[in-house]
C-alpha positions as CSV (number, residue, x, y, z in Angstrom):
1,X,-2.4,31.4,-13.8
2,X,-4.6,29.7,-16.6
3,X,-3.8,26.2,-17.6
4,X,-2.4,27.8,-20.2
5,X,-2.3,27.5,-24.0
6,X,-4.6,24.9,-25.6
7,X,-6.4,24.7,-22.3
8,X,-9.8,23.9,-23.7
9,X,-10.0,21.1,-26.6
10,X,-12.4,21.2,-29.1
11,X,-15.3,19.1,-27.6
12,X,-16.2,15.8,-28.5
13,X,-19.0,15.6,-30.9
14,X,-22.3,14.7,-28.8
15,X,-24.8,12.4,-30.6
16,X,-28.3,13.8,-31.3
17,X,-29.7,12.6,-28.3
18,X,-27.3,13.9,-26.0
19,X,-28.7,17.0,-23.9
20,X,-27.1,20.5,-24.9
21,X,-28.1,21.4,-21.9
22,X,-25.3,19.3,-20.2
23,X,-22.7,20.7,-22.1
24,X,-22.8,24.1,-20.6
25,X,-18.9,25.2,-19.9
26,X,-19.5,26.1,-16.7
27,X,-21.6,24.3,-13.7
28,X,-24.0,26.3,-11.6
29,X,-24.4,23.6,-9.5
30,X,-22.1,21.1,-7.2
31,X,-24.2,17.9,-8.2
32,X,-24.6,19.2,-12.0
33,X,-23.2,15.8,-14.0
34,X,-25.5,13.7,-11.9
35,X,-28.5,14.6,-14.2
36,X,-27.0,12.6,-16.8
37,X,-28.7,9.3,-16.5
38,X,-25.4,7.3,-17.3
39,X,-23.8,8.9,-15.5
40,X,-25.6,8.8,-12.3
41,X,-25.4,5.0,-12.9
42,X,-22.0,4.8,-13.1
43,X,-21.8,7.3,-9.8
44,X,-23.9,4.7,-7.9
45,X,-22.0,1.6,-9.2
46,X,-18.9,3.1,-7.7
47,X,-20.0,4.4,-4.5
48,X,-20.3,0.6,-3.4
49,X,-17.3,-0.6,-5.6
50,X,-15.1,2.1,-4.2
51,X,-16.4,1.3,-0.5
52,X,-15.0,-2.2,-1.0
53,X,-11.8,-0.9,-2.5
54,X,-10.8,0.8,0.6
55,X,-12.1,-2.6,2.9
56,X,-9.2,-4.3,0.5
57,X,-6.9,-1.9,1.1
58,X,-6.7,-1.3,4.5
59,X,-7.1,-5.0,5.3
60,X,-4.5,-6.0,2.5
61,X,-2.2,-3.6,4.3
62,X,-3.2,-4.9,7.8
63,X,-2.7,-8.4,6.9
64,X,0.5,-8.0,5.7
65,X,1.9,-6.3,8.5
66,X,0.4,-8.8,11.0
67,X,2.2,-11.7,8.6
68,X,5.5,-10.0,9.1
69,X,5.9,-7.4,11.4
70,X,7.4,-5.6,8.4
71,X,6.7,-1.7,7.2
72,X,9.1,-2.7,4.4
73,X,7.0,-5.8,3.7
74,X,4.1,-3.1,3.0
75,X,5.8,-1.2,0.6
76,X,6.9,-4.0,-1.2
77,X,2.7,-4.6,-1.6
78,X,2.1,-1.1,-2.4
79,X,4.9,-1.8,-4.7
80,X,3.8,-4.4,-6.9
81,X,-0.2,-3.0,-7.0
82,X,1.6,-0.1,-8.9
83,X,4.7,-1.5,-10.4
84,X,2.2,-2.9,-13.9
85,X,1.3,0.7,-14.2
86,X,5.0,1.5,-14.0
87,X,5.6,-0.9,-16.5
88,X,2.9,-1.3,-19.0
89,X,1.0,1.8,-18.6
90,X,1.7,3.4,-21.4
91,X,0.6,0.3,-23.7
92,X,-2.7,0.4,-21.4
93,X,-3.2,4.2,-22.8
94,X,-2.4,2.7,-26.4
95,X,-5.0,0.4,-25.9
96,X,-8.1,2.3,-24.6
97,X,-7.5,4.5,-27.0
98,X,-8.1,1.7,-29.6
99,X,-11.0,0.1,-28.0
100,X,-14.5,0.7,-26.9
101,X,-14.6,1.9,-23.2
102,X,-17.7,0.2,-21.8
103,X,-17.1,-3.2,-22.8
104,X,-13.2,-2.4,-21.8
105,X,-14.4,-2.2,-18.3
106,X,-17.1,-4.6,-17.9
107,X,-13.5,-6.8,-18.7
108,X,-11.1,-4.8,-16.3
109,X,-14.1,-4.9,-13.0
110,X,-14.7,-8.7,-13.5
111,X,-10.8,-9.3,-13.0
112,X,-10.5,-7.5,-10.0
113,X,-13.7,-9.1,-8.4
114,X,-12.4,-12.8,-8.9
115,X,-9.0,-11.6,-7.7
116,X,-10.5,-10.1,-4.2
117,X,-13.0,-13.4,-3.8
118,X,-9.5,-15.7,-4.3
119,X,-8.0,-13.7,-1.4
120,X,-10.8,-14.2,0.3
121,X,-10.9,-17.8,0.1
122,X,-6.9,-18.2,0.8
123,X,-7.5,-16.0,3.9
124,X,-10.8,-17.9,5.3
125,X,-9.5,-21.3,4.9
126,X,-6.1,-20.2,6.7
127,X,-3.9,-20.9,3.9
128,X,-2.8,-17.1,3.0
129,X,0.9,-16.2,2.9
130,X,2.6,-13.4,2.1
131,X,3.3,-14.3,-1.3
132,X,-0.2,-14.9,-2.0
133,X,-1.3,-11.2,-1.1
134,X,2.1,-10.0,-3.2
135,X,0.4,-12.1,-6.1
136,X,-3.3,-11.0,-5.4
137,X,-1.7,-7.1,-5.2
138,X,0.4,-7.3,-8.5
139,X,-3.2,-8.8,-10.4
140,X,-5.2,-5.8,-9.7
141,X,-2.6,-3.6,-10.4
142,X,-2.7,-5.5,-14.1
143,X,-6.2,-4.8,-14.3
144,X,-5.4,-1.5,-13.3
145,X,-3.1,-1.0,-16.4
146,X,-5.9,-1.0,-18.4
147,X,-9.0,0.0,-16.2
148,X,-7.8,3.1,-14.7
149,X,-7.5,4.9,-18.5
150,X,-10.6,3.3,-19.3
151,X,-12.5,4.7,-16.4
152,X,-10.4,8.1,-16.6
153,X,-11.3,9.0,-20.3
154,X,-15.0,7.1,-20.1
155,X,-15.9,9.9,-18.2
156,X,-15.8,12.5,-20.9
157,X,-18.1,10.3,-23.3
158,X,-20.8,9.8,-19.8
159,X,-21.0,13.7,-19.5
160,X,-19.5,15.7,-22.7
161,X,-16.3,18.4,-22.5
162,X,-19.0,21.5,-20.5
163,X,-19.7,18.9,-17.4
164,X,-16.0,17.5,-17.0
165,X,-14.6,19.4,-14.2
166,X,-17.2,18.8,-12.1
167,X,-17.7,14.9,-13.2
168,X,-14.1,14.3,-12.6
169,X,-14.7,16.1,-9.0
170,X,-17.6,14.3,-7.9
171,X,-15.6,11.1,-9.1
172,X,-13.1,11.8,-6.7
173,X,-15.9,12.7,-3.9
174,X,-17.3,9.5,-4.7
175,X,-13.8,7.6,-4.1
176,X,-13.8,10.1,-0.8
177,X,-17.1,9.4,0.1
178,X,-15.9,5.6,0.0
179,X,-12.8,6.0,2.3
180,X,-14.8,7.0,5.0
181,X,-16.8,4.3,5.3
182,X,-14.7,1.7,3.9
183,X,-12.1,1.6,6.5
184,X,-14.2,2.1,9.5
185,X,-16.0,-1.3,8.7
186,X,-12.5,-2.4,8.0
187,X,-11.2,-2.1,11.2
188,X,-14.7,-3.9,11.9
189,X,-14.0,-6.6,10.4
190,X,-10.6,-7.2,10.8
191,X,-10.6,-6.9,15.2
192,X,-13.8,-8.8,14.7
193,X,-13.7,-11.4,12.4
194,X,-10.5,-11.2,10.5
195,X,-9.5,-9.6,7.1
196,X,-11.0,-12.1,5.1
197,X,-14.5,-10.9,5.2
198,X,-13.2,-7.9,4.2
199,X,-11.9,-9.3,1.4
200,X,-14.8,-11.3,0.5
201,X,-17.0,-8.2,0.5
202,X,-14.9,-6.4,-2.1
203,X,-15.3,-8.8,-3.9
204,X,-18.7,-9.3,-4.0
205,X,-19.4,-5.3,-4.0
206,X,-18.3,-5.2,-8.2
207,X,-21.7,-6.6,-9.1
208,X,-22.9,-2.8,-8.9
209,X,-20.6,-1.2,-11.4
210,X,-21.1,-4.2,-13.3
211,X,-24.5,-3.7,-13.8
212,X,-24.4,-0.1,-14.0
213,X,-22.1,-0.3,-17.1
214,X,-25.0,-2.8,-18.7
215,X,-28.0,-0.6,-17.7
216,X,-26.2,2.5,-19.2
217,X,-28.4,3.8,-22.6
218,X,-25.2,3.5,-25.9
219,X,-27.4,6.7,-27.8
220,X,-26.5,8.8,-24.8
221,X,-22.8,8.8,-24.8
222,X,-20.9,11.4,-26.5
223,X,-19.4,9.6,-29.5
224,X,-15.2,9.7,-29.2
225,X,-13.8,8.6,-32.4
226,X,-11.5,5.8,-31.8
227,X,-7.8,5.7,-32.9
228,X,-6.8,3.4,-35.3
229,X,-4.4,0.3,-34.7
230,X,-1.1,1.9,-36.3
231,X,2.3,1.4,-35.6
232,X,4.6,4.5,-33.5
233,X,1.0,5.5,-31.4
234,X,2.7,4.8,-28.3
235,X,6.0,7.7,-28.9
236,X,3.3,9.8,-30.8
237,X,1.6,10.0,-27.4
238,X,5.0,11.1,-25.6
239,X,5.9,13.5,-28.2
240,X,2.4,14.9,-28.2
241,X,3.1,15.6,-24.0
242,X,6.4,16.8,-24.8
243,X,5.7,19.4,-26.7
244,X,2.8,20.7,-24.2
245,X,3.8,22.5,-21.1
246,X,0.7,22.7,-19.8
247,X,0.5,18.9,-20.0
248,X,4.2,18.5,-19.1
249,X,4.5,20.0,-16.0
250,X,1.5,18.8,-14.0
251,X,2.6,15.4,-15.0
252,X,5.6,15.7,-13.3
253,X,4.6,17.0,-10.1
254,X,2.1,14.8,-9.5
255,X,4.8,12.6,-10.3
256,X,7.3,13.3,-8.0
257,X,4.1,13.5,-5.2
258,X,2.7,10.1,-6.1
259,X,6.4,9.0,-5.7
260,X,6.9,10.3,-2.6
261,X,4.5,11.8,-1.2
262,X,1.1,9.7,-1.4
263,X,3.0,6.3,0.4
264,X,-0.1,6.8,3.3
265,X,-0.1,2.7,3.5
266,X,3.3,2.5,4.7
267,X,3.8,5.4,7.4
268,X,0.3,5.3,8.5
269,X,1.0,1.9,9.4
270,X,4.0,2.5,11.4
271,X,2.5,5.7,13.1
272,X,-0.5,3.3,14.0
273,X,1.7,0.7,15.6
274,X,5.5,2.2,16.5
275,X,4.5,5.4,17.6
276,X,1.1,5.7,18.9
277,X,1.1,2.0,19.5
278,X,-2.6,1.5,18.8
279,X,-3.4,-1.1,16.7
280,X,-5.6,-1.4,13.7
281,X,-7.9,1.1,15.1
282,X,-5.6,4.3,14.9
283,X,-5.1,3.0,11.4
284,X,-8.7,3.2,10.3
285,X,-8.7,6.2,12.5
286,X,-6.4,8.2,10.4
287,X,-7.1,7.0,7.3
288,X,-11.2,8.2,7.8
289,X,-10.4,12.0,8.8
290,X,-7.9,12.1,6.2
291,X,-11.0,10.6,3.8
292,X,-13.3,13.4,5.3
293,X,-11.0,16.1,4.6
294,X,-10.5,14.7,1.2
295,X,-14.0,14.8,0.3
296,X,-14.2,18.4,1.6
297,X,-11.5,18.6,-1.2
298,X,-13.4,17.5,-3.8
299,X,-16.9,18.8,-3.0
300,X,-14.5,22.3,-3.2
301,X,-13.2,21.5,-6.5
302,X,-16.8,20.6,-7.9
303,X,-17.9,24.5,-7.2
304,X,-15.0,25.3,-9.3
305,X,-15.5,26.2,-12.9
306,X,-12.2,25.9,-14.0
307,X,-8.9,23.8,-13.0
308,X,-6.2,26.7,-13.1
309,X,-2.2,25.7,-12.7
310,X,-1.7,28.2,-9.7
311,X,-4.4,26.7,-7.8
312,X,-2.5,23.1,-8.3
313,X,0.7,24.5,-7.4
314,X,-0.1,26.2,-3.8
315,X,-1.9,23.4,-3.0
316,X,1.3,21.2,-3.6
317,X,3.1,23.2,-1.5
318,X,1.0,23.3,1.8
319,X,0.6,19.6,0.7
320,X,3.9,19.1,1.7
321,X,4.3,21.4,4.3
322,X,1.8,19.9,6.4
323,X,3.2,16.5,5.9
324,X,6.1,17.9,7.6
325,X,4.1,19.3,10.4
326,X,2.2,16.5,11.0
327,X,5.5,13.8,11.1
328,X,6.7,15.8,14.1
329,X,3.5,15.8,15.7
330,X,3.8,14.6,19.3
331,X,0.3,13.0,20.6
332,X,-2.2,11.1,18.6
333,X,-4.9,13.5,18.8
334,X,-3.0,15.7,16.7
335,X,-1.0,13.7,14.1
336,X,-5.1,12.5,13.5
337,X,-6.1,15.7,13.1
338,X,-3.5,17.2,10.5
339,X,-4.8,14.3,8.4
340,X,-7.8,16.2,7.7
341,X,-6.0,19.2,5.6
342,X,-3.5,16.9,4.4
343,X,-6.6,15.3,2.8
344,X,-8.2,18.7,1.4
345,X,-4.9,19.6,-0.2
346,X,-3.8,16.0,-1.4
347,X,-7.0,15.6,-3.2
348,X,-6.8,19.4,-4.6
349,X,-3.4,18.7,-6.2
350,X,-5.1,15.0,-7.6
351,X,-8.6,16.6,-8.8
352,X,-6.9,20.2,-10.5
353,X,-3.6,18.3,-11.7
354,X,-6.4,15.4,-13.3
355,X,-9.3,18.0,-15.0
356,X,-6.4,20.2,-15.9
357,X,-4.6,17.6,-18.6
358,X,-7.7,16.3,-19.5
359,X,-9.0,19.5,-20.8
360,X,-6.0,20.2,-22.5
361,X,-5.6,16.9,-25.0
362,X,-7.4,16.2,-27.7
363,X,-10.0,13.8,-27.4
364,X,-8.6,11.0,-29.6
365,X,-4.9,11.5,-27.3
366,X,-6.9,11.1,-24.2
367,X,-6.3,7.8,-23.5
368,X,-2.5,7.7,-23.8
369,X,-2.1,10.7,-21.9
370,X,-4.2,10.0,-18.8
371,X,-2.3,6.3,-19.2
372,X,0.8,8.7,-18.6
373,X,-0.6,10.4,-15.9
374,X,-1.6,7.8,-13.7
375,X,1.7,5.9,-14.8
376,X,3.7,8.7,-13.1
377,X,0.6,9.4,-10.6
378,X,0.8,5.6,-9.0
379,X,3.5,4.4,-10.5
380,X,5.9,5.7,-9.1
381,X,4.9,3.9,-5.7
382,X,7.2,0.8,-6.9
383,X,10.2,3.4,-6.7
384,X,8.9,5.1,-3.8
385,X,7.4,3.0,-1.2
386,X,10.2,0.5,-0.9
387,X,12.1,3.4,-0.1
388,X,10.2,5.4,1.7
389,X,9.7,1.9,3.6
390,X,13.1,1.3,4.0
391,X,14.2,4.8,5.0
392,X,10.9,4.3,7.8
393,X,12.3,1.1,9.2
394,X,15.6,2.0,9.6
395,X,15.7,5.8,10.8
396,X,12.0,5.7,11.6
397,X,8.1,6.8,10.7
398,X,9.1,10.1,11.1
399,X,11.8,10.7,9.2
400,X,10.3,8.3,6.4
401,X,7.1,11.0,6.6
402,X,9.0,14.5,7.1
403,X,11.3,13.2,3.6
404,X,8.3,12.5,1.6
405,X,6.6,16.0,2.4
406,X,9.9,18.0,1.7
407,X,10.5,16.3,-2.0
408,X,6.8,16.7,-2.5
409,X,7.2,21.2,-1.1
410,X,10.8,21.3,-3.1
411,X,9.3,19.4,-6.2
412,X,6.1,22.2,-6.3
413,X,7.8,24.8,-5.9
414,X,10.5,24.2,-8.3
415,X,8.0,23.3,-11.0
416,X,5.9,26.6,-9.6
417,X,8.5,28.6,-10.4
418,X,9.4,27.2,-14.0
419,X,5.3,27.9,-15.1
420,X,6.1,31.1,-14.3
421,X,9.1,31.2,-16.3
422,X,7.7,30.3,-19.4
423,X,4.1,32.0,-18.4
424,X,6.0,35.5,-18.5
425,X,5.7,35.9,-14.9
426,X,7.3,36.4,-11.6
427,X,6.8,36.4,-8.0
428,X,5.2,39.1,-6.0
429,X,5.3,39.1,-2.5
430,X,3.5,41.9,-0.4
431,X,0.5,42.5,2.3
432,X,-3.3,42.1,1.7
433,X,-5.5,43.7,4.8
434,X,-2.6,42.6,7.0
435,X,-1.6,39.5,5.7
436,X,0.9,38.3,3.8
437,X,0.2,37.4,0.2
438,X,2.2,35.7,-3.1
439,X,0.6,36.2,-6.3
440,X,2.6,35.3,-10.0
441,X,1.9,38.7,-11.7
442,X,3.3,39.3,-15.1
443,X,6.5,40.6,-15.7
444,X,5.6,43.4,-18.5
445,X,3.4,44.5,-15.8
446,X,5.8,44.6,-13.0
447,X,8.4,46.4,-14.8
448,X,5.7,49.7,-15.8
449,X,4.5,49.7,-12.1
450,X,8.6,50.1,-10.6
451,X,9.3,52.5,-13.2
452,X,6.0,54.1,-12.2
453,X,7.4,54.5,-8.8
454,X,10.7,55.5,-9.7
């Protein structure tokens, strides 16, 4: 199934300088975008940024648990990181759609580095509470409001409309890449020297995108024109994604997924320390192999040349699926190693579901609709992880798991079969050299080939 209608946007006019060559519409190669000096720079500046992301997170999530013996009380973190997206995300869209992206983040990555260096200080001199890493948690997610639209649409004007699938890919790689390394010297840190180091270093690792934003060359960015301060831009956004099923209906899967099904902080957590009783290790543990087999995700979705709807749906399903299998999962060993596919497909429904909308909205809507995307995306952790938190403390991590994987497989099915709908198609079921096989096939076509038979 194509991404439908409207798929492909006009592209955003390059400026003279800008290398046609980049703006091929299809990749021949898994590393293409980084020949674009900007945004090679920007690829670097996150690698390290991203690495100290993960530290935070894994240590933020640590710490809390360690302060109250709560899964609940982890939610509640996860919570309030998300709940300004929830909230204010839509004005965030308004915004970066107004302003110049750049400067924009230079702003966004400078607020986030002073709130990881407070934590770090609270935590080193011994003062840290709870409250204080719900306050830290609820700043970046702020920043975030703003930042993660920024960053989102920024792409487009690093690489041009030809190079965005595989940008957004290797993006996601990057951020991949990252979670393997970040909490393994996580769990370093934290059984070695405590979790404010951690902190301390996330902090400090912001002076490479930082810099890579002020070494990037203004004359090689694809010009975007900017849209005007004007009253009713915020509900001309929604309508504009109303009226788009294409845009519509990935939204709200990955909605109902991000709500449900991405609350990794909270049963990972519990598995870690009610189940496998194991300690921060087994935490680090499962959150690197589920990193590995989300950058074998995204290195996948870099060789693709296109982000089709189908592709976003099955791997919603197995998504799912799997995060059933693996709550039942009986010995450590194997609960670790599900996380690897639950990676792959996790990041498939992120990366297709992501390049998908993007490529389907006009240039000057960008910003408001990837603002709607990530609001649904992340946040719908406030709704989610609190519950999902309290459903894991009182009946246990594996109910709390085996619930979010069966919203997350009823959700993507559901929304699989009302593409097909309005696509004109239906499900075929049948055997391919001995295997079972579903393809959507159209219904026009279906019809001549059983009247053929009859």
């Amino acid at each position: 199934m194509s991404s439908g209608p409207g798929a492909h946007s006009a592209p955003a006019p390059a400026t003279h300088d800008s290398p046609a060559a980049h703006d091929s519409p299809r990749s021949s190669s898994m590393f293409s975008s980084l020949k674009i000096r900007n945004y090679r720079l920007f690829f670097l500046g996150q690698v390290v940024s991203n690495t100290g992301t993960w530290m935070q997170r894994i240590a933020q999530d640590w710490l809390v648990l360690s302060l109250t013996g709560s899964s609940a009380a982890v939610g509640i973190t996860t919570a309030l990181q998300f709940l300004p997206m929830l909230l204010f995300g839509l004005y965030g869209g308004v915004l970066v759609d107004r302003l110049p992206k750049r400067p924009t983040l230079l702003v966004t990555q400078t607020a986030m580095a002073l709130t990881g260096l407070a934590l770090a200080f609270l935590t080193l001199s011994g003062h840290v509470q709870v409250w204080h890493v719900y306050l830290a948690a609820f700043a970046v997610g702020m920043a975030t409001v703003v930042d993660n639209p920024a960053r989102q649409t920024f792409v487009s004007e690093m690489v041009g409309p030809g190079q965005l699938q595989n940008a957004v890919s290797l993006n996601s790689a990057n951020f991949q890449s990252a979670r393997l390394v970040g909490p393994a010297v996580a769990g370093l840190l934290i059984t070695g020297v405590g979790t404010g180091w951690a902190f301390l270093l996330n902090g400090l690792s912001f002076v490479a995108p930082l810099a890579s934003l002020l070494l990037m060359r203004s004359r090689e960015l694809h010009v975007v024109e900017r849209a005007p301060r004007a009253k009713g831009q915020l509900r001309e956004g929604l309508h504009y994604v109303a009226g788009r099923p294409e845009l519509i209906w990935p939204i709200v899967l990955v909605g109902f997924i991000g709500t449900f099904g991405f609350n990794f902080p909270v049963w990972l957590s519990a598995y870690a320390d009610d189940i496998f009783h194991s300690g921060a290790g087994a935490y680090s543990l499962f959150n690197t192999l589920m990193a590995l087999g989300s950058l074998a995700g995204a290195l996948l979705a870099a060789r693709r040349g296109t982000a089709r709807l189908r592709v976003l749906i099955a791997a919603a399903v197995a998504f799912g699926a799997l995060e059933v299998v693996a709550s039942a999962a009986p010995s450590l060993w194997l609960f670790s190693l599900l996380m690897v596919p639950i990676g792959i497909f996790g990041l498939t429904v992120n990366v297709t579901a992501n390049t998908s909308v993007q490529m389907a909205t006009d240039p000057a809507m960008r910003g408001r609709v990837m603002a709607l995307f990530m609001m649904v995306f992340v946040g719908g952790s406030p709704l989610g992880a609190p519950l999902v938190g309290w459903v894991t403390d009182a009946y246990g991590p594996r109910v709390g798991f085996a619930l979010g994987g069966l919203v997350s497989m009823v959700a993507a099915t559901t929304i699989g079969l009302v593409l097909a709908r309005l696509g004109g198609l239906r499900v075929s079921l049948g055997w391919h050299h001995g295997r079972p096989r579903v393809r959507f096939v159209p219904r026009a076509r279906s019809e001549e080939q059983l009247a053929t038979a009859v």
